[in-house]
Each structure stands twice: as structure tokens, then as C-alpha cells.
N, C-alpha and C positions, 0 to 999 in steps of 0.2 A: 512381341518382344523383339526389338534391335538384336540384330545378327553379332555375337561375340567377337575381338578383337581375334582368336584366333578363326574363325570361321568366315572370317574378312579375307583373312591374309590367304586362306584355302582357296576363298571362291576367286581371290585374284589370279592366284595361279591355273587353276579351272580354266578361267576366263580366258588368260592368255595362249592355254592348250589350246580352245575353242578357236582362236583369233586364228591359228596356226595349221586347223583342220587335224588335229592331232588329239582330240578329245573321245576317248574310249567311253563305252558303254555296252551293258549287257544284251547279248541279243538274243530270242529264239528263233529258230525255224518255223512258218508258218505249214499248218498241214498240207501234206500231197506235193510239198517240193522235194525236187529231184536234187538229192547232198550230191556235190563235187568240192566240199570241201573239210569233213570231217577226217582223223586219221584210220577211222574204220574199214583198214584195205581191206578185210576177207568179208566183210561184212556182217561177221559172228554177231554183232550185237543184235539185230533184226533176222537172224536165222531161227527158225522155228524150231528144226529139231536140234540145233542146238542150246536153246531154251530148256528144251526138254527134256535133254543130255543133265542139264545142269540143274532141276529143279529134280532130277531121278535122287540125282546121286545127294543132294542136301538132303534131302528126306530119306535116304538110307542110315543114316548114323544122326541123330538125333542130339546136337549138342547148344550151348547157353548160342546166341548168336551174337551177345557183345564178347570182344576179348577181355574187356575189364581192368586195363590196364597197360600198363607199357609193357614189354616182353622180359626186363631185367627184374618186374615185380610179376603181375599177375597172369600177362598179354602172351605168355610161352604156351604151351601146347605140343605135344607129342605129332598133330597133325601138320603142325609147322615144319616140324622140326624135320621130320617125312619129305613133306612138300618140298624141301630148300634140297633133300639128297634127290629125291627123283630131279628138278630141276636141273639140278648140278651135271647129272648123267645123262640127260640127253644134252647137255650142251660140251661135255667130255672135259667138264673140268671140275676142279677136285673139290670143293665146297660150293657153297651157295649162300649171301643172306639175305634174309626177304628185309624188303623196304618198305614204306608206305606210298613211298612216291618216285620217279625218277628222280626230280629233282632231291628231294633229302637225300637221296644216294650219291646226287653230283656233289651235294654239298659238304654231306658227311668224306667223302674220299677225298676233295681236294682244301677242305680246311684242315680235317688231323692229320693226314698223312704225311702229305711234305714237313721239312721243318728247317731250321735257320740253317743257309748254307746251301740247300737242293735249290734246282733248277726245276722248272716249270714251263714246256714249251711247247703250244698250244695252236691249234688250226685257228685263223682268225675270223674263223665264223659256229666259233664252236657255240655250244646252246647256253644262256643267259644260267642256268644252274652252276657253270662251270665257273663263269664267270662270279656269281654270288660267293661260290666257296674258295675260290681263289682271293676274293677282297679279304677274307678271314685267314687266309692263309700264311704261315709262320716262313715260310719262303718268300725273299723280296725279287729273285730273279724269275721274274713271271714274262717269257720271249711270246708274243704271236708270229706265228708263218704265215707266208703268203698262201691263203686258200689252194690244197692240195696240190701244193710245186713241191715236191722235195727236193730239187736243188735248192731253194729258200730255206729249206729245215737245216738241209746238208751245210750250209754258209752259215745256220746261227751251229749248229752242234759242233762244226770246226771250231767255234771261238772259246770251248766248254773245256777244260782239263778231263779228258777221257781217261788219266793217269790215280785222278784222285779217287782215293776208295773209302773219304770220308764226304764225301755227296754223292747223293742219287740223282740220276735224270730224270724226269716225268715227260714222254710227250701224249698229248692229251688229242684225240681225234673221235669223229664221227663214223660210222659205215659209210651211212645216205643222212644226205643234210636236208633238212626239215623245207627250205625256200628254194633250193635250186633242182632237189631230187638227185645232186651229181652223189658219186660213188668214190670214196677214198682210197686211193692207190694203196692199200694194205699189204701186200707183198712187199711191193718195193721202199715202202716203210719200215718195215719190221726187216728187209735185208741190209737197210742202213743201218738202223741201230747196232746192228749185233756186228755189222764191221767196222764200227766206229768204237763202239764200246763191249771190248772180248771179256770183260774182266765183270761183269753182271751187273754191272750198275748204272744201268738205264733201263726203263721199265715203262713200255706201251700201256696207256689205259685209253679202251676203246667202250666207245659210246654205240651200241647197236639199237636201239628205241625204236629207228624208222625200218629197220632189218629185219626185223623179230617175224617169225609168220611168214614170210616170204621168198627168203633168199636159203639158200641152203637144205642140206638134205632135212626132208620135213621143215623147213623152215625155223631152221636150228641156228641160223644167222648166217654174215657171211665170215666171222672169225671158221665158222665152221665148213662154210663153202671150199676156201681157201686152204684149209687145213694148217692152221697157222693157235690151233686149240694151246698148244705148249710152250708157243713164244709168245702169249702176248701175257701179260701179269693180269691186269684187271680190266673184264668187260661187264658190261653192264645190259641186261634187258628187261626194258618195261613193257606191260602187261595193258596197259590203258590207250593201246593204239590196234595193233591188228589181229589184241587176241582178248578186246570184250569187256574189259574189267578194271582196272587201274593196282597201282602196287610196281613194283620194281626187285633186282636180284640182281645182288654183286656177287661176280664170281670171282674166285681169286684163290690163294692157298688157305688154309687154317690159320697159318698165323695172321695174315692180315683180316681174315674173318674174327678173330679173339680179338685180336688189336680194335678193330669198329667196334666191336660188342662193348670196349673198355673207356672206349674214347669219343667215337662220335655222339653228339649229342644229339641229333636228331634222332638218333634210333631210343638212346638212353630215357628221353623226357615228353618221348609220346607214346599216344597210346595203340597199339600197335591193330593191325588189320582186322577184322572183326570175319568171322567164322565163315558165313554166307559170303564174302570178300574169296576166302581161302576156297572153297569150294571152286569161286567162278574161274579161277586162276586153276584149279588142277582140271576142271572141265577142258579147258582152252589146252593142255598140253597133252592130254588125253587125245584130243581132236588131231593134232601135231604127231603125236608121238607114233597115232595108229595109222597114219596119213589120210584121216578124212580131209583135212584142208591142204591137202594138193590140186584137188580137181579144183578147189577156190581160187588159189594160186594160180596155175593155171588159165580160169577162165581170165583173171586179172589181167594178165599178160597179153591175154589177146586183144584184151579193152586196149591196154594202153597201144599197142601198134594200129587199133583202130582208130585211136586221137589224133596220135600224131600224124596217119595220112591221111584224115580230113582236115586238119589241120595247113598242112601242108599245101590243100589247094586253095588257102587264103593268104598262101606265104607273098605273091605279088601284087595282090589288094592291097594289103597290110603295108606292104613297104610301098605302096608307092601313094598310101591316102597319109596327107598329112595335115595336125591341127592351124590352127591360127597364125600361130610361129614356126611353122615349116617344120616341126616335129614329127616323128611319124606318129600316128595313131599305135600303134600296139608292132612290137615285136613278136615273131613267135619264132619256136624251137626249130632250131635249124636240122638236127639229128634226132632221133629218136631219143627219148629218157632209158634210162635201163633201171626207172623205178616209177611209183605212179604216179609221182608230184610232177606236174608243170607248170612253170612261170611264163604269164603271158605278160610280156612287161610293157608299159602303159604308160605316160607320164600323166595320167588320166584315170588313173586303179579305180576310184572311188565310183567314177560316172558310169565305166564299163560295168563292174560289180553290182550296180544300182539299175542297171538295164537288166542283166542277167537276173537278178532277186527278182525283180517286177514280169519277169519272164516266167517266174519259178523256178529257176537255178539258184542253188544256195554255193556261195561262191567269196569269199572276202577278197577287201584289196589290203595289199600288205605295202606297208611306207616307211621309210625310218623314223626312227632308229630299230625298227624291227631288222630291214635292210640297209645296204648303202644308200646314198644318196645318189639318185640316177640310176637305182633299180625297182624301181617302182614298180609294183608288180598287182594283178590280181591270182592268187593261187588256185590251181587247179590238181584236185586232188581224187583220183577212181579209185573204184571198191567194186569188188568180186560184183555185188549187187545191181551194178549200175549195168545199162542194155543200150547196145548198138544203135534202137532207137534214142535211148534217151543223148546217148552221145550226139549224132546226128544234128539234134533240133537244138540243142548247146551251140554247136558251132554256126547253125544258121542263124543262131540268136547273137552269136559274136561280130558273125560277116555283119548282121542287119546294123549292130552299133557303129560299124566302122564306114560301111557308105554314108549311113544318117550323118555323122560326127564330118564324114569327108565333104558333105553338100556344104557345109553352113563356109558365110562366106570368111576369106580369110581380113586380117585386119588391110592388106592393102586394096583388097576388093571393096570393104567398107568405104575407105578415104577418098578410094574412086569414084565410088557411087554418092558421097555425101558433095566429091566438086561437081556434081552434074545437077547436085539439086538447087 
């Protein structure tokens, strides 16, 4: 059967990704490679007695294992409702709502909440969530800042009436950004706002997803690091990166927790986190709360100052091997990260990451419009589990692509060698 007019017009666009080198597809990991690039910092998922933590405490209280429903019909539960205060408390703010995912949390918060008239002013690398619920969003003054400059924010907030007390400000940031690993000047954010706007209407919503687990007392984040629990309005931590499980929690006052309950729709027309879900999530704060995953934390930290100075002694390889076009072959981190992502930037992510795989290093390369253009990157990403060895034969696996890559000859070497022939 001939391919439908619309399944023409699909595979043309397909096609065109493809042309572009921009054609996604589902991958697995094959067995026995070494992850450097999941967001599994503590490594809780492949922990054994954490496993075992978590399959005690499901089999202590014996309940249905689908929730059955969205939570404004059948999907509530007394163990939720539990879950969302203890959350709430160790993160020392006043409510909690559980989500099904980060993203329905970004989406639900910045489509109902702003409304005609409010400002929206946003890190310009904030996470694609933010941006899906901002397209929906009843606010048309949607500002990006210049990635973590707050003179930039400072220059759009001067142009804002700080006087009017019938709009609210939103600035919309990260902790730790998902491609760079860099850390959001949170202090000196939150001292702006509140000297700009005395009169309470400007209102921080802080994204902590890459935070969760690792930064802060028990790894309570770093709104909590910084002790900044009471000036910021709404943060957000998901559960599907360094603590094993997936799901997400708006923290915020009661009223804006009632207000979601009434308005968001994402929370209203799904079906809400199923019991075994709920279990793995109170395992994982359990682990946090008692401080078993400090010594995780911890060994993480060591990983990472182990990267960066093996790293380091490939910093004048790197810069001085270049491809074809006088490119360098790969960038690398010139200061240590103060998280576990690192970006080895490449104008080549794909070939490097393709070396690394076949090395068995599980590694992606990251391209726009994921990133800018001209950050082309392969992302490197540790976890409590990984080992000094494994690190080690990574970077000797990085050096080996970049002398192979540096031998071949350049295009004027070519032209030379083709007038001799």
C-alpha cells in the first residue's frame, strides 16, 4: 500500500532532519558499559541495598498498586498526602504537591499562574518545560536574560514598574543547568529582587531538578544550601534524576498549592503516580533525610575533582590538535565544575561520542537546538558508582580520538599532496 499523503509529508520532514544530522532515535545501552551519561548522580538506581530498602518498605503495608485515577477523583490517598508534608519538611517549606513529572510541574506553574499583565523573566537557558508552559501562558511579557548575568536581569527589571501592585514579576531560574553543570548566582538574585521590588510582587521560581540529592544539608538542595528556604516563592524537585524514581514536588504556600489543585490541568486530567512509584520516592528521602546518601555525595565529589584533573592534562593536546578547518578538536573545562556535568565541546560531538560508545563509554553528543549553535558538545555526566579506574580509561579513550582525529591530513595538506601527484 502507497504511503498516505500525510505520511509523505511526515517522512519529508524526517528526511530533511536526517539531511541535517538532526534525526533522533531511541537508544539502549548495550550490557557492561560504563554510564557517564545518565542523570543517576548517587547512583541509587543500581544500589543494592537500596533496592532493598525499597522493596522492605512496599511489602510492609500492602496496598492496590495502580492509583486508579487522577488524584481530584480516585488517584488521592492518605500516603500521598503524608508524602507531600514529610517532603515539604525536610525541604522547610510550607506545603508540597506531588507531580507526575518535572516537566507537568513546569508546565502546570507557568501556564495558570501568570495572567494578563504579569511579567515573566526567564534564564535564557532555562529547561524546554518552562518554555512549553510559557507558549500557554496568559502573560505576553515573557523577557529571557542573559545566562546567569544579573546585571542583564537587573537592566530588564529596571524597565518593569516596581510601583504597580496590579502585576506580579516571575523570574524563572535553575540551581544547576542540565548542558553546562554551571550554578545560578541564587543569593545575588534573590538580593535583587527584593531591592528592586519591597512591595512583594516579584516572586522567584527556582527549578532545583539537577540539585536534588546533592547540594545541601542531606542534599535538601541548594535553595537550602544558601538558606534562602523563605524568600524564594516556588521551587521545584524532581525525583527522576539523583534519587531513583521519577515524579516531581512544588513547593510553595497553601494557596498556591489550592490554586494548582483548581487550575492546573496537568495535575487535574491525569492519572496520578501509582503506589509502588510513591513507595520509591519516600525510600529515596528516607536515604536523604537519615544521611545515608552523604557518603554517595561525597564519594561523587571526589569523582568529579578526579575528571577534571585528568582532564586537565589533555587541556594542551586538545588546544593545540585541530580538524580540517583549523578547529580545535574538542574544548575542555578550564576550571573545575562545582557539579557533575561536563561539557567537552567539540565541533565533532557525534564522531567523539561514537568513539567513546564503541569504547563502551555511554556518552551522548548534545547539538542544537538542544544547545546554542557553536556549543556543540558531548555531555559528560558522574555518578557516586563510577570508579577512578573507570574514569581514567574514559579520558585515555578521549586523548586516543583526538590524536587519531589530529593525524588525518588537513584539507591544505590534501591539495598539496594531489599537486604532487
Amino acid at each position: 500500500m502507497s504511503p498516505s499523503p500525510l505520511e509523505q509529508r511526515l517522512a519529508a520532514l524526517l528526511e530533511k532532519r536526517r539531511a541535517q544530522s538532526k534525526l533522533r532515535s531511541l537508544k539502549s545501552s548495550p550490557p557492561g558499559s560504563v554510564d557517564f551519561s545518565s542523570n543517576d548522580f548517587l547512583s541509587l538506581s543500581t544500589n543494592t541495598k537500596f533496592q532493598e530498602d525499597y522493596l522492605t518498605t512496599l511489602n510492609e503495608n500492602r496496598r492496590p498498586l495502580g492509583s486508579t485515577g487522577s488524584r481530584l477523583l480516585d488517584g488521592n490517598s492518605d500516603y500521598a498526602e503524608n508524602l507531600e508534608r514529610e517532603i515539604a519538611n525536610f525541604h522547610g517549606a510550607e506545603t508540597g504537591l506531588l507531580t507526575n513529572s518535572g516537566f507537568d510541574a513546569n508546565v502546570s506553574i507557568f501556564t495558570f499562574i501568570p495572567r494578563m499583565g504579569d511579567v515573566v523573566v526567564y534564564d535564557e537557558l532555562i529547561h524546554a518545560s518552562v518554555h512549553d508552559g510559557l507558549k500557554q501562558c496568559r502573560a505576553k511579557n515573557r523577557i529571557p536574560f542573559k545566562h546567569n548575568d544579573v546585571g542583564d536581569l537587573r537592566r530588564i527589571l529596571e524597565q518593569i514598574d516596581s510601583t504597580s501592585t496590579h502585576r506580579t514579576v516571575f523570574v524563572a531560574v535553575e540551581t544547576v543547568y542540565s548542558m553546562d553543570g554551571d550554578l545560578a548566582p541564587l543569593t545575588e538574585i534573590v538580593q535583587l529582587m527584593e531591592s528592586m521590588f519591597p512591595n512583594n510582587t516579584a516572586h522567584l521560581i527556582v527549578d532545583e531538578a539537577h540539585a536534588t540529592g546533592i547540594y545541601g544539608p542531606n542534599g535538601s538542595g541548594r535553595v537550602c544550601e544558601l538558606g534562602l528556604e523563605k524568600r524564594v516563592s516556588i521551587r521545584l524537585h524532581t525525583f527522576g534524576k539523583a534519587l531513583a524514581s521519577n515524579g516531581a514536588v512544588i513547593l510553595c504556600s497553601p494557596v498556591i498549592r489550592l490554586y494548582l489543585i483548581n487550575y492546573a490541568r496537568p495535575l487535574i486530567y491525569t492519572t496520578f503516580m501509582s503506589y509502588p512509584n510513591l513507595v520509591a520516592i519516600r525510600t529515596s528521602y528516607t536515604w536523604l533525610r537519615t544521611g545515608k546518601a552523604n557518603i554517595l555525595a561525597a564519594n561523587l565529589y571526589n569523582l568529579i575533582d578526579h575528571l577534571y584533573t585528568q582532564l586537565h592534562t589533555l587541556s594542551v593536546l586538545a588546544s593545540e590538535a585541530t580538524d580540517a578547518v583549523g578547529v580545535p578538536l574538542a574544548t575542555l573545562p578550564t576550571t573545575c565544575p562545582e557539579s557533575p556535568i561536563f561539557a567537552l565541546l567539540s565541533p565533532h560531538p557525534r564522531a567523539l561520542a561514537s568513539h567513546c560508545q564503541a569504547a563502551g563509554f555511554i556518552v551522548r553528543p548534545v547539538v542544537p537546538p538542544t544547545v546554542p549553535e557553536g556549543t556543540e558538545r558531548v555531555r559528560v555526566c558522574l555518578h557516586s558508582g563510577n570508579t577512578v579506574e573507570q574514569i581514567d580509561s574514559f579520558v585515555a579513550c578521549v586523548k586516543a580520538w583526538i590524536m587519531k582525529e589530529s593525524k588525518k591530513p588537513s584539507q591544505q595538506d590534501e591539495g598539496q599532496l594531489l599537486a604532487k601527484i
